[in-house]
Backbone as JSON Lines, residues from 0, in Angstrom:
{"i":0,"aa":"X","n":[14.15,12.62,4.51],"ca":[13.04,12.3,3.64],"c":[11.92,11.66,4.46]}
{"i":1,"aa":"X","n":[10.3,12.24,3.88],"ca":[10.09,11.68,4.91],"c":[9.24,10.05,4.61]}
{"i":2,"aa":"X","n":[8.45,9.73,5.43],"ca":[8.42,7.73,5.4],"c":[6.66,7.61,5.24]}
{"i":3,"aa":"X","n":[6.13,6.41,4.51],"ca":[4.92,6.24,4.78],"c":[4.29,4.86,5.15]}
{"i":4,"aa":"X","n":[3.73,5.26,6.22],"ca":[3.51,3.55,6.96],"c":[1.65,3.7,6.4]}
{"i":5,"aa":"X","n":[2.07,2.05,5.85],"ca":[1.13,1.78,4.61],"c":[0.52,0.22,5.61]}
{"i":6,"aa":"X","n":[-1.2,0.43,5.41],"ca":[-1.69,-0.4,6.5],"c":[-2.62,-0.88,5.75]}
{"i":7,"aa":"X","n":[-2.74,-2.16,5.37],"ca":[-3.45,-2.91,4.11],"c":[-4.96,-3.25,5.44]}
{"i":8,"aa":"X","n":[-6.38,-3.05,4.95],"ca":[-7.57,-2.71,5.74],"c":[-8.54,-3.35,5.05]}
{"i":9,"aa":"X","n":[-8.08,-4.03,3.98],"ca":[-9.11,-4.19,2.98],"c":[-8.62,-5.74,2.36]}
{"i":10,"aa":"X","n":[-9.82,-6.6,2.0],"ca":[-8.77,-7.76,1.12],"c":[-8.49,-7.33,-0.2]}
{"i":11,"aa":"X","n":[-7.97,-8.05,-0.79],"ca":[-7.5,-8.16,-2.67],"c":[-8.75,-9.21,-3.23]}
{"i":12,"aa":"X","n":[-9.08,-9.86,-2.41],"ca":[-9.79,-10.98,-3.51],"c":[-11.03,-10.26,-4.36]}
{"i":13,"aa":"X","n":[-10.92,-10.37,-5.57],"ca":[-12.0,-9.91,-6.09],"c":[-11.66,-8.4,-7.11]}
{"i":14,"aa":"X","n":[-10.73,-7.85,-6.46],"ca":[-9.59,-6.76,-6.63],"c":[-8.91,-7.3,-8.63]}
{"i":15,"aa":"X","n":[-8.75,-5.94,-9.17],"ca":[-8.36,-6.04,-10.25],"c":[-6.57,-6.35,-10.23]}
{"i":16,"aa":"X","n":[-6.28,-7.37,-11.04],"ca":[-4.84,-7.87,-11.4],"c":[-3.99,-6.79,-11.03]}
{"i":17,"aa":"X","n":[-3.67,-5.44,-11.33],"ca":[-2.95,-4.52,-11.08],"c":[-2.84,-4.46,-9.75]}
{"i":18,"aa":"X","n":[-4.32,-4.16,-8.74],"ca":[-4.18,-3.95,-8.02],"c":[-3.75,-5.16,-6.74]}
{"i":19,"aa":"X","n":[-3.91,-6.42,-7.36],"ca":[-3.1,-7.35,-6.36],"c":[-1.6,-7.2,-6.64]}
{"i":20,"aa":"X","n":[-1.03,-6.81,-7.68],"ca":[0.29,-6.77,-8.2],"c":[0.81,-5.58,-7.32]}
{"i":21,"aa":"X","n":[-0.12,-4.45,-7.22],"ca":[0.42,-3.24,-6.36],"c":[0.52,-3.65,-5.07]}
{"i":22,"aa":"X","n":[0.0,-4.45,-4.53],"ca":[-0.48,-4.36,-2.99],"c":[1.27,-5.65,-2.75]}
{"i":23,"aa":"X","n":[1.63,-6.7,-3.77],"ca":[2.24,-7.38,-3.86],"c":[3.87,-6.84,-3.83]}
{"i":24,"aa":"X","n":[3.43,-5.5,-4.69],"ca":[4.69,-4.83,-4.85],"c":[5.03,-3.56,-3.22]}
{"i":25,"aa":"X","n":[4.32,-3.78,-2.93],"ca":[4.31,-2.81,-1.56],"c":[4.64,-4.0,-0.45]}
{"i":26,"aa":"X","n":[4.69,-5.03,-0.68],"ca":[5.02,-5.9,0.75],"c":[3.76,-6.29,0.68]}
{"i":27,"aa":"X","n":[2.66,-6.06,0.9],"ca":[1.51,-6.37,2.06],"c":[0.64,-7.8,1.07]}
{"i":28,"aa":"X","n":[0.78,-8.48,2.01],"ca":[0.06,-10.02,1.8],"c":[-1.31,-10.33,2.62]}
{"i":29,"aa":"X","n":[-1.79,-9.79,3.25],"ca":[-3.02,-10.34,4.27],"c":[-3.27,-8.68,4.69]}
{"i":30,"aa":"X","n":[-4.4,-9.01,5.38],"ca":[-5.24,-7.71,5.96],"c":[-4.06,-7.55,7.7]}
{"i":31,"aa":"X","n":[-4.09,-6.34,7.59],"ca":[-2.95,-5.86,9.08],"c":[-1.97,-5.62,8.97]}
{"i":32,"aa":"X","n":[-1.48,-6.29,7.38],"ca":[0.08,-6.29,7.21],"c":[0.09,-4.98,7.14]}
{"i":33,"aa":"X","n":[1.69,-4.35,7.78],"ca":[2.29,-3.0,8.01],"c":[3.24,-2.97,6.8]}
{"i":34,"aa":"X","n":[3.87,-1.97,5.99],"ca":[4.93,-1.18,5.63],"c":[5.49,-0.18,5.87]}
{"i":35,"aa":"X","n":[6.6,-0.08,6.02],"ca":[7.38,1.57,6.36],"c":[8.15,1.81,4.86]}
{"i":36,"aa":"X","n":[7.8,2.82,4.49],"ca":[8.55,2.89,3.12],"c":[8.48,4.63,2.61]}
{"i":37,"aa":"X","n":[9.6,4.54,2.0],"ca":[10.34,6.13,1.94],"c":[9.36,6.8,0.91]}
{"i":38,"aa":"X","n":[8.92,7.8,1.41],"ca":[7.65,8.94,-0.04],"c":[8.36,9.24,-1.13]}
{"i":39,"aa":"X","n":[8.26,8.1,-1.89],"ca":[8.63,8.65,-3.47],"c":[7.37,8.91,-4.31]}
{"i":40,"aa":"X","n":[7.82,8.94,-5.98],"ca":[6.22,9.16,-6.74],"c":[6.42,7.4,-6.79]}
{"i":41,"aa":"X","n":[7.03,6.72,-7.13],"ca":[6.63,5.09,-7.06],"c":[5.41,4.56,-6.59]}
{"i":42,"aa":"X","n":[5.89,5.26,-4.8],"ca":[5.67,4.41,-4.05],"c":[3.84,5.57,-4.36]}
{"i":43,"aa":"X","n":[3.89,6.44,-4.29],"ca":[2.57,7.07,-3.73],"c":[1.64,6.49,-5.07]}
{"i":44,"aa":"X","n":[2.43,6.36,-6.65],"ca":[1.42,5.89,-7.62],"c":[0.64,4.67,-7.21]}
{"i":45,"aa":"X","n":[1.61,3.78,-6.49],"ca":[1.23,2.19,-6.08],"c":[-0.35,2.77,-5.15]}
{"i":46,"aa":"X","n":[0.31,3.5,-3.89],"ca":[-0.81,3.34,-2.83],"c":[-2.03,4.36,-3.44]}
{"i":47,"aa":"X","n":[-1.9,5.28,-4.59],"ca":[-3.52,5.81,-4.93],"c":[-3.57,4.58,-6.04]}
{"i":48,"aa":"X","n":[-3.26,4.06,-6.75],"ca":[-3.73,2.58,-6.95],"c":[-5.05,1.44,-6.31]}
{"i":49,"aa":"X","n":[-4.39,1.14,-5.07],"ca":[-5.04,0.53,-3.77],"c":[-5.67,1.46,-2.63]}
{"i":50,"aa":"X","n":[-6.3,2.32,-3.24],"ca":[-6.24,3.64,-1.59],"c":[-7.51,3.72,-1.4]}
{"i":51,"aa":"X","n":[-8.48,2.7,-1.62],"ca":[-9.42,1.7,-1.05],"c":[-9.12,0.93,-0.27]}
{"i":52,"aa":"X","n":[-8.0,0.11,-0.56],"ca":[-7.58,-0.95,0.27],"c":[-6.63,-1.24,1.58]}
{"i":53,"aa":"X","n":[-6.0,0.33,1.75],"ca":[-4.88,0.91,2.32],"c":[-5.69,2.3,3.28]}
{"i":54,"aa":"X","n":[-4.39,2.03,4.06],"ca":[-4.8,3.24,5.0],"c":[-3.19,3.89,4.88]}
{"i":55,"aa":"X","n":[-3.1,5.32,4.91],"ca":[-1.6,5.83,5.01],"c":[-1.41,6.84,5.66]}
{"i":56,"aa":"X","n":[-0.39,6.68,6.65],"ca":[0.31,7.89,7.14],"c":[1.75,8.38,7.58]}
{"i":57,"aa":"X","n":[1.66,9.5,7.54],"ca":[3.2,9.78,7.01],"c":[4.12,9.55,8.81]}
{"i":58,"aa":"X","n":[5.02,9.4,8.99],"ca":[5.89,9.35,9.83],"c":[7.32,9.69,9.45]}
{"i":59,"aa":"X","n":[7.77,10.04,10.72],"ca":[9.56,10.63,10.23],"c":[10.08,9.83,10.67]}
């Protein structure tokens, strides 16, 4: 399966409730923070959520 490393580029402050809750629910706390996390629909609803705030790319 393959993986998506999720790279927070953007702050939250100012950012709508959901979308600090998404960025919260993905790991990422501060600007730089990294995730590696498996391509489900979960995970991809979360990051087009934040996909202003995020950078993504896929890795195996």
């Amino acid at each position: 399966m393959a993986r998506l490393k999720i790279t927070q580029t953007r702050s939250k402050i100012g950012g709508q409730q959901n979308q600090r809750e998404s960025l919260r629910s993905l790991g990422l706390k501060r600007i730089g923070d990294v995730v590696v996390k498996e391509d489900r629909p979960e995970i991809r609803g979360m990051v087009a959520k934040v996909s202003h705030l995020v950078v993504v790319e896929e890795v195996d």
